[in-house]
Structures are given as structure tokens and as C-alpha cells.
C-alpha positions in Angstrom: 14.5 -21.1 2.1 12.4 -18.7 3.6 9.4 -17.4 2.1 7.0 -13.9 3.2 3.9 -13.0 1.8 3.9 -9.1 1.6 1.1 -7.5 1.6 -0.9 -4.6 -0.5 -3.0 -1.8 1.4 -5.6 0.5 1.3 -5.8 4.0 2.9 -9.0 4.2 4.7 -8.8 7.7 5.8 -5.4 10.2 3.5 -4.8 13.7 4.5 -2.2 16.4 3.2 -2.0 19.0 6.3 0.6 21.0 3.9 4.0 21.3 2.8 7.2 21.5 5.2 11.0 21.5 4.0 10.1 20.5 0.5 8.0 17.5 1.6 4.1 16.9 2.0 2.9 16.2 5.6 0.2 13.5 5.5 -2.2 12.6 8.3 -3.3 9.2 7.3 -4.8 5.5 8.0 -3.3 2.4 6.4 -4.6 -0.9 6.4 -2.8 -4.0 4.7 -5.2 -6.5 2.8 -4.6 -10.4 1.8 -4.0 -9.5 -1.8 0.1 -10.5 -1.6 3.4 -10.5 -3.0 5.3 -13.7 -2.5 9.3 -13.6 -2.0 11.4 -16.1 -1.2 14.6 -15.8 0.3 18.0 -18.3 0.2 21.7 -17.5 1.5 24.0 -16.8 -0.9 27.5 -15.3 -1.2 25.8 -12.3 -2.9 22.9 -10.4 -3.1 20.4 -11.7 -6.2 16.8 -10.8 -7.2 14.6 -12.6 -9.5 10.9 -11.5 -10.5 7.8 -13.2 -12.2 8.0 -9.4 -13.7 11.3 -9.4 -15.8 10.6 -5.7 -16.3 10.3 -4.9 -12.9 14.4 -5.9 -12.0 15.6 -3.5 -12.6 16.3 -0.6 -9.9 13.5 -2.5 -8.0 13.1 -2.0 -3.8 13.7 -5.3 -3.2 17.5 -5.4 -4.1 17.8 -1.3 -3.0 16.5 -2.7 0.4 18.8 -5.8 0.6 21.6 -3.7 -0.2 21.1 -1.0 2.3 20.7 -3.4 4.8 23.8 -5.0 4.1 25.8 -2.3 4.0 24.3 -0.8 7.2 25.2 -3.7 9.0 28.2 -4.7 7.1 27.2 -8.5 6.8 29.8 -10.1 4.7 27.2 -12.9 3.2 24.2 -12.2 0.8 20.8 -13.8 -0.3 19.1 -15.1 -3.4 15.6 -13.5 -3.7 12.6 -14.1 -6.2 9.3 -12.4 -6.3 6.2 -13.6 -7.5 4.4 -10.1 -8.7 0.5 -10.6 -7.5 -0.2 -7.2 -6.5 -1.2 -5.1 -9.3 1.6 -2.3 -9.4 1.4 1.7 -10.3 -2.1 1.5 -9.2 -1.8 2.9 -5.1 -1.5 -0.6 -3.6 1.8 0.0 -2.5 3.1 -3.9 -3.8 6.7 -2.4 -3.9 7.1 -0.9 -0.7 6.2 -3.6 1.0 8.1 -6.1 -1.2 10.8 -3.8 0.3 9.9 -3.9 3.7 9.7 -7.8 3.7 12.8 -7.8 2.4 14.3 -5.8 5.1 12.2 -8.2 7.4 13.0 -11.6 6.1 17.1 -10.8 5.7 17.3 -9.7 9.1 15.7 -13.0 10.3 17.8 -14.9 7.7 21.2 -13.3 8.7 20.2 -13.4 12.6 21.2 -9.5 12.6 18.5 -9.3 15.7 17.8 -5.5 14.3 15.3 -3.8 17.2 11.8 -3.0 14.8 13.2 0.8 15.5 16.1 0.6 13.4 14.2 -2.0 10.5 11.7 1.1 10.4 14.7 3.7 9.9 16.3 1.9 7.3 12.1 1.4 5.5 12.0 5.3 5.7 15.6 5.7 3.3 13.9 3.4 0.9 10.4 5.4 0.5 7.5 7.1 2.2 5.4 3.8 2.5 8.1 1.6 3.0 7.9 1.9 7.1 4.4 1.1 7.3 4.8 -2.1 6.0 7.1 -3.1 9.4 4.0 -3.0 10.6 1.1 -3.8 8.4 -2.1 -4.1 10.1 -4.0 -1.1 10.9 -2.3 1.9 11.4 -2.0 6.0 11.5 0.8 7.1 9.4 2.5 10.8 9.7 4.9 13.3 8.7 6.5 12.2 5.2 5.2 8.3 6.3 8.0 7.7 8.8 5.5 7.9 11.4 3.6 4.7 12.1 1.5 4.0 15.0 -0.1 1.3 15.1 -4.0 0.6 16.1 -5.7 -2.5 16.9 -6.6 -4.6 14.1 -9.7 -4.2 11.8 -12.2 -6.7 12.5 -12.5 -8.9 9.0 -13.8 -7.0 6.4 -14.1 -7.6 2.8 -13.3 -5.3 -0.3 -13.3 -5.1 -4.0 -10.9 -3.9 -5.5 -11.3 -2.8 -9.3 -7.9 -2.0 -11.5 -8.6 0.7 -14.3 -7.4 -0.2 -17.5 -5.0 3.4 -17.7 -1.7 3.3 -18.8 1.3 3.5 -16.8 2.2 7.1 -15.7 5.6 7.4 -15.0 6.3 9.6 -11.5 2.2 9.3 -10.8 2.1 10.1 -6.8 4.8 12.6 -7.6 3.0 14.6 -10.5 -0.7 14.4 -8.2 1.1 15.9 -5.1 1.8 18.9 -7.2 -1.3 19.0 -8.0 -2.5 19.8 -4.9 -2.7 23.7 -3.2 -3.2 24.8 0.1 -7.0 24.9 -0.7 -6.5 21.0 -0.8 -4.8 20.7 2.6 -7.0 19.8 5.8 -5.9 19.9 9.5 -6.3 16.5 10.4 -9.8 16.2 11.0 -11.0 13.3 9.2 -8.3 11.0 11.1 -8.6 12.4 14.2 -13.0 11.5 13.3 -11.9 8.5 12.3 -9.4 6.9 15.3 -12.1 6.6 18.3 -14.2 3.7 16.0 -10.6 2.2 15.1 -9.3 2.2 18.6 -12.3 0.4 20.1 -12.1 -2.4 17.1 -15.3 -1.3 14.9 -15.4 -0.8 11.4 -14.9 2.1 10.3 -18.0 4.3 8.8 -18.1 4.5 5.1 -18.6 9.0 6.0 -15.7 8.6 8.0 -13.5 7.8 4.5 -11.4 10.6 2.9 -9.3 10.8 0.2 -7.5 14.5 -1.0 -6.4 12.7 -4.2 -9.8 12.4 -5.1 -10.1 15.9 -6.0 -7.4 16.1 -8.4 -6.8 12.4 -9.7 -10.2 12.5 -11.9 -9.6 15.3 -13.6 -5.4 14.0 -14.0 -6.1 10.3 -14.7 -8.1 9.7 -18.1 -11.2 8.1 -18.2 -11.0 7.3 -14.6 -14.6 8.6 -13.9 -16.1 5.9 -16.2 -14.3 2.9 -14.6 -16.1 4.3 -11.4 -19.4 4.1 -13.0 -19.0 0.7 -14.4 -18.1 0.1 -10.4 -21.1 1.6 -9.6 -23.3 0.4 -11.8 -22.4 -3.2 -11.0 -23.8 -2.9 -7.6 -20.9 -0.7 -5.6 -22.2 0.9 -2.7 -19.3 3.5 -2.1 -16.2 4.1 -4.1 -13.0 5.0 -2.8 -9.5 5.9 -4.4 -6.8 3.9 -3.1 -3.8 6.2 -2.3 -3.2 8.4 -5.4 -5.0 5.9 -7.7 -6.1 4.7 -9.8 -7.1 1.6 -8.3 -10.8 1.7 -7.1 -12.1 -0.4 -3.9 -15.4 -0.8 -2.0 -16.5 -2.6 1.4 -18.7 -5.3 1.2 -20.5 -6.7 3.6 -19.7 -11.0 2.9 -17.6 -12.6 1.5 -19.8 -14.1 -0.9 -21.1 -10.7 -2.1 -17.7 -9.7 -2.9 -17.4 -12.4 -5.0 -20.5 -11.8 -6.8 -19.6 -8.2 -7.5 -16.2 -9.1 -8.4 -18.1 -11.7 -10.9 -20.2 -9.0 -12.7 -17.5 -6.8 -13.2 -15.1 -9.7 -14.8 -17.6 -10.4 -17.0 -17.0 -6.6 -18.4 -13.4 -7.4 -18.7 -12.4 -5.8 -15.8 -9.0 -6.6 -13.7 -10.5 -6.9 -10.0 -10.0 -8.5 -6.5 -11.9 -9.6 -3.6 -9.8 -9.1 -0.4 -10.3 -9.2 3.5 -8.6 -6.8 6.0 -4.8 -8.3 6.6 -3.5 -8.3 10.3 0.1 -7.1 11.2 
């Protein structure tokens, strides 16, 4: 058996620079965090998929990624995988596109297919925008539609909370907040290109140096998510971002035992929330 943790991530810096051939251009930085999905992977005859989620098996990544990789390499044996669900899901974290991505990972260890990282990444970007970053992980800039991934040396350790809204489910979420978005929303790269010179020489990066352009449309979209940002801030959260197109909430923090002390006051509110440390690639 093989097992993978795959991890969640955070954008520390998201730009839209516009819209070309029907698809938004984003200029962005990604960095994967210790919160993880576990999957675990056995040969089999054909291809099965199991989650701690029953309502997320069907049409999920994980078996859309097995199969394309099967049929793109026309391997005539399959795999038995199960998912333990950890990472909170429909909130930005991107949990299924890297369960995806780990699945393309772990099957072309287990079926010694000897794919180049090139040609994993390819097959990531038929699956979804996110799903090629996750090759990766780590700390990296992510262009065009997402199929552009470079990656940048590793964030030293740095903690976040991470606070889950209690907001229902919106079906098509990231879809229905792109639209959102006009050309008054689109920038030309600016706050990455601010942004890369503290990456590339290993610092943290600058809480003014953060951007989000779903900030300026998912509070007015995503009820009541205004408040849950107050309860974050009022429980001793310096800065508050949004995590990809929401609505999950995170913060850095400074220790590790901080965290946990902020994470403490806000489960005692009966919030869902999560200390977590920058994740190397």
C-alpha cells in the first residue's frame, strides 16, 4: 500500500490581469500548508475510490485523475484508492485538486510509468485550474488559466489560522465570483511582481504585500461573511485574508503556540478552525 498526504493551500498574493479566449488570466502565489488529505493507494485489476465523505464519490477528481492517467498511458492494471476527507472542502483550500494531483503522483509511482513531472503537470491542467500546482506544492507563482507553475524557494515555517465560515455550500462558487469580476477588478501584475523579490531571497512575505481581487466581490456575494471576519478579528486576528475565492478566512501568526491560543478562543465560539504551518514541496 502506498499512502500520500495531499495537501491544502493558501494564495498569498491572487491577481485577475483579464480575460483571454473565454478564460481568466491570473497572476498568482500559492503556498501548500500541513492541513492534509490522506489517500492510500493498492493495485488492483480496476480502478476503485473510497471516501471518509460518501457524498463526495461521486464524479470526484480522484477517480477522473486515475482514469485519465490510465487511459493516457494505456496501463492495463488499476488501483484501489480511499481518501480520508481532512481538508475542509468548497471553502478555497483547494483539498480536491490536490487529492487529484496526488493521485496522478502516487499511480505513476505505483504503476512504475516513470512520467517526466512535464507530462504529470499536463495531464493536472485537463483535470482543473489548480490541479498542476499541486505537482508542485511548496511555494510557487501560478499563471495563465493555472497551468503555469514556477516554483520559488520554500517559505520559511510560518504559522496560520485558518477559520471556516459556517455558509452553506454554493454550488459553482469560484465560477459564479469570476463573473463577478469587470475589468475595473483586473490589475497588471503588480502585487506579485512586489511580492517575488522577499520570496525569492527566503523571507516572509509582508502582510502589505498580500492581495486578494476576490475580496472585493465575495463579501458582498457570500452572506454574512463580513461577520465571521469580525469574530476573527475580535478574537485577537492581526490581518485577515480570503483564501482563493472564499470563504475560508486565515491569518499569520507569529508562534506556534499563539496560533493555538487564537484557534482556542475562536472554538470556544463554535467556530470550525485550524492552526497550520507553511508545507514544503
Amino acid at each position: 500500500m502506498l499512502t500520500i498526504y495531499a495537501p491544502a493551500k493558501i494564495n498569498l498574493v491572487l491577481e485577475v490581469l483579464g480575460k483571454y479566449d473565454g478564460y481568466h488570466q491570473i497572476s498568482s502565489i500559492f503556498q501548500t500548508i500541513n492541513l492534509c488529505d490522506t489517500l492510500r493507494f493498492q493495485l488492483a485489476e480496476g480502478i476503485s475510490f473510497k471516501c471518509s465523505e460518501p457524498s463526495l464519490e461521486r464524479n470526484n477528481l480522484v477517480t477522473k485523475a486515475a482514469t485519465l492517467l490510465k487511459k493516457a498511458t494505456k496501463y492495463n492494471k488499476g488501483g484501489r484508492i480511499e481518501l480520508g476527507k481532512n481538508i475542509p472542502w468548497g471553502v478555497g483550500l483547494g483539498g480536491g485538486s490536490s487529492d487529484a494531483a496526488s493521485t496522478l503522483l502516487a499511480l505513476n509511482k505505483l504503476w512504475e510509468l516513470k512520467l517526466p513531472v512535464s507530462e504529470l503537470v499536463y495531464l493536472a491542467a485537463k483535470l482543473g485550474s489548480d490541479v498542476p500546482f499541486f505537482i508542485y506544492g511548496g511555494t510557487a507563482l501560478v499563471e495563465g488559466k493555472g497551468e503555469k507553475v514556477t516554483p520559488l524557494p520554500s517559505l520559511p515555517l510560518t504559522w496560520f489560522v485558518l477559520l471556516v465560515p459556517p455558509l452553506a455550500k454554493i454550488q459553482d462558487k469560484a465560477k459564479q465570483l469570476y463573473s463577478r469580476l469587470d475589468a475595473s477588478h483586473f490589475t497588471k501584475g503588480q502585487f506579485v511582481q512586489a511580492a517575488l523579490p522577499s520570496l525569492r531571497q527566503g523571507k516572509t512575505l509582508a502582510p502589505i504585500l498580500m492581495f486578494n481581487v476576490f475580496e472585493k466581490v465575495a463579501f458582498d456575494f457570500l452572506p454574512n461573511l463580513a461577520k465571521y471576519k469580525k469574530s476573527f478579528e475580535e478574537a485577537g486576528a492581526a490581518s485577515i485574508y480570503l483564501v482563493g475565492s472564499g470563504p475560508c478566512l486565515f491569518t499569520f501568526v507569529s508562534e506556534e503556540g499563539k496560533a493555538n491560543e487564537l484557534c482556542l478562543r475562536l472554538r470556544k465560539q463554535g467556530l470550525e478552525c485550524y492552526v497550520a504551518s507553511s508545507f514544503p514541496g
